[in-house]
C-alpha positions as CSV (number, residue, x, y, z in Angstrom):
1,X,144.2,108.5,57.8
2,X,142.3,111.3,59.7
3,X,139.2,110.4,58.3
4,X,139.9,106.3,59.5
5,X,140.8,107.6,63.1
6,X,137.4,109.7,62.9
7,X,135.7,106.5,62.1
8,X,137.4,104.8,64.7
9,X,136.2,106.7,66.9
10,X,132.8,107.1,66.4
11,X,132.5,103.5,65.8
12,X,134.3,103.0,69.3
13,X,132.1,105.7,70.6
14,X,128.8,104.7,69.5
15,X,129.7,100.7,70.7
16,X,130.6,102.9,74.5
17,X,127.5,104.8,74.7
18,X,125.2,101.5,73.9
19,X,126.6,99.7,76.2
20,X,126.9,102.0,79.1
21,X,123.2,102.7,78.4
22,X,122.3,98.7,78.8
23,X,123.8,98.8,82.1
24,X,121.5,101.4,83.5
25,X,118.5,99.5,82.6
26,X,116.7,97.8,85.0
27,X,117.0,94.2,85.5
28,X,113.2,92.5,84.7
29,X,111.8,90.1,87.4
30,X,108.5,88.6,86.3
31,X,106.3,89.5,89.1
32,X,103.3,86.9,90.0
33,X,100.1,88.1,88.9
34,X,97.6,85.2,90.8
35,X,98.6,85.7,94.1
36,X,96.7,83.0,96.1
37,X,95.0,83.9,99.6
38,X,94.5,81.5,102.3
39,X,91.3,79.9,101.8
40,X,89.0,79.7,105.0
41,X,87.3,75.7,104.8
42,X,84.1,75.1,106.8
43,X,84.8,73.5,109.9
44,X,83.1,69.7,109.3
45,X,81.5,69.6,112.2
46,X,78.7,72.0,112.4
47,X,77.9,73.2,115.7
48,X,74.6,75.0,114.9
49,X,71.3,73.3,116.5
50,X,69.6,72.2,119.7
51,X,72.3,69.9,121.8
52,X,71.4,67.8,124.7
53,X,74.1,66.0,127.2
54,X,75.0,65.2,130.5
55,X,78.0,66.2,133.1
56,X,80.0,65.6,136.0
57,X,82.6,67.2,138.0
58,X,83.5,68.5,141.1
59,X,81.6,71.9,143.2
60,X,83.7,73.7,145.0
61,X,83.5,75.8,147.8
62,X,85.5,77.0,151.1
63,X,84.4,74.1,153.3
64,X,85.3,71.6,150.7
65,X,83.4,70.0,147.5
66,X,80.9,67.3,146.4
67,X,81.0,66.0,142.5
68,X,77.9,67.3,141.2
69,X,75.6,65.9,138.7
70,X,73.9,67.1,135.5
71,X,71.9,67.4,132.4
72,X,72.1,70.5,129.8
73,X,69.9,71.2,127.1
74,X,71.4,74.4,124.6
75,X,71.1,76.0,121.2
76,X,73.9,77.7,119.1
77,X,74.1,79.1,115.8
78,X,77.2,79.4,114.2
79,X,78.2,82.2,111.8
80,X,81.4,81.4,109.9
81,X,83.6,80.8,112.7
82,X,81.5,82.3,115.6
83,X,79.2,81.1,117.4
84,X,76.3,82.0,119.7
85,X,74.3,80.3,122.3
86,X,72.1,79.6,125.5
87,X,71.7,76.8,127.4
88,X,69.7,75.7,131.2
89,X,71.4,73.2,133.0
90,X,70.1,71.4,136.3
91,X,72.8,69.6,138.6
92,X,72.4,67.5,141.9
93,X,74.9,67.6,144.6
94,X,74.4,64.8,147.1
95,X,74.8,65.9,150.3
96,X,78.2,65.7,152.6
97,X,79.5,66.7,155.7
98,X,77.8,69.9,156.7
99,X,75.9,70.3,153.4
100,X,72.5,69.0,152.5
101,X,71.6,67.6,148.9
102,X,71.0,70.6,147.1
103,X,69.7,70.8,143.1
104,X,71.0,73.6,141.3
105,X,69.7,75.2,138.3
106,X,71.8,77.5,135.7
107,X,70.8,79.2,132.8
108,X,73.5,80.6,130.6
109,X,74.7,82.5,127.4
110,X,78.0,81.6,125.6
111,X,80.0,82.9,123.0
112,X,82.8,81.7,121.1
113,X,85.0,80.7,118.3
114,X,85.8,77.5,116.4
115,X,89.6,77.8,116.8
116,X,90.2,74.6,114.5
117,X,87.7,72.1,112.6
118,X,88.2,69.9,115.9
119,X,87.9,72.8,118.7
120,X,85.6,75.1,119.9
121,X,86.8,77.6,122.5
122,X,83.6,79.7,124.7
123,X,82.9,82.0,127.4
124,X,79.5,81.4,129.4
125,X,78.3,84.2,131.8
126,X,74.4,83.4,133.4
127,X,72.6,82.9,136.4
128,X,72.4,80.7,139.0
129,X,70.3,79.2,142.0
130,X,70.3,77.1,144.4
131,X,66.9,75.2,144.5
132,X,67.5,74.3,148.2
133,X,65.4,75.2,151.0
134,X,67.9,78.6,151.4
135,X,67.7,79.7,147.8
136,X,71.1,81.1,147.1
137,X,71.6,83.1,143.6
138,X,74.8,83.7,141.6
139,X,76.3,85.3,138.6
140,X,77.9,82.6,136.7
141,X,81.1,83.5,135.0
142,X,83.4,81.2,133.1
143,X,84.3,79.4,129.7
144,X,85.1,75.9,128.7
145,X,86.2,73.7,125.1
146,X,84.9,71.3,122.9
147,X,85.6,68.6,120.6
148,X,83.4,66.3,118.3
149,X,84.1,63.0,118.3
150,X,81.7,62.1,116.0
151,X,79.1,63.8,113.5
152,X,76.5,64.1,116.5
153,X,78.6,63.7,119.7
154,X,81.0,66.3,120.8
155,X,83.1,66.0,124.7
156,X,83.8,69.2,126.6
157,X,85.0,70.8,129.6
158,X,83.3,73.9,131.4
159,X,84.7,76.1,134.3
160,X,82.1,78.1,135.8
161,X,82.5,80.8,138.7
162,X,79.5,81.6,140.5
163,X,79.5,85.2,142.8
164,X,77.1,85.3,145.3
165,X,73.9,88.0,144.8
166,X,72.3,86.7,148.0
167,X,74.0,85.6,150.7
168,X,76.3,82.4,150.4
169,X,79.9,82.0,149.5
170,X,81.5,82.1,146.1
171,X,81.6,78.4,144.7
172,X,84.0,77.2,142.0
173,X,82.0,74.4,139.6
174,X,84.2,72.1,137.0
175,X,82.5,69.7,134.8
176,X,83.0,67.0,131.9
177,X,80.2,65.6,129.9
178,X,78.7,65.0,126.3
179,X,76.8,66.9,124.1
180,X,74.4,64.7,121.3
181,X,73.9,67.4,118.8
182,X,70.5,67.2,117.2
């Protein structure tokens, strides 16, 4: 009977150990092995090229404002989602109480980034100057958006700040217009 109780209990003790030992193991989680990154897609609109368009909006000064005229003529390149660019601009202000009618001429560098297939998002900094008969020069500061509308038209809005260099008063310029994207 000694010998059955030894059996016993290495049978009970073996069946104790195994078991005990299955619970420290650790539990296997399958662990993904294709792990997918966000993809970035080409915007479909491509902004690189020479663009013409027109604009309107209003000039701003301190002794009021006048809408003001224009044509721009630009090139960009875009790299990925950047993009790089110049672009001369000529605008006519007609004249109004205690202005004349003035042209102005702009010539500016932007930079910027296509936020989403539909928007681009700039800054501009240039110069400008008054082609009155009292030339008046100014760093241009500002930024604006766009937005195709179709594969050769994009809309846009443009906020430029001009600081005086000679003479003058600092004058606050808002315009809309249209792009035709060649």
């Amino acid at each position: 009977m000694k010998s059955q109780i030894r059996i016993l209990i290495l049978i009970l003790s073996a069946v104790s150990n195994t078991g005990l030992a299955g619970a420290a193991e650790p539990i296997a989680v399958p662990i993904s092995t294709s792990a997918s990154l966000p993809i970035y897609d080409e915007a479909d609109f491509d902004w690189s090229g020479l663009y013409a368009g027109i604009s309107a909006g209003p000039a701003l000064d301190n002794d009021g404002g006048a809408l003001a005229l224009g044509a721009q003529l630009g090139i960009q390149t875009q790299f990925d989602f950047y993009l790089v660019g110049a672009e001369v601009a000529v605008r006519g202000l007609p004249g109004t109480t205690g202005h004349d009618a003035m042209a102005y001429g702009e010539i500016l560098g932007r930079a910027g980034v296509i936020a989403t297939d539909s928007l681009l998002v700039y800054t501009a900094a240039g110069y400008g100057l008054d082609l009155g008969p009292q030339p008046n020069q100014q760093v241009l500061l500002g930024g604006g958006l766009e937005i195709p509308i179709s594969d050769s038209v994009s809309l846009g809005a443009q906020y430029l700040r001009g600081v005086p260099i000679s003479g003058g008063e600092p004058t606050n310029l808002i315009t809309f217009g249209a792009n035709w994207h060649f």
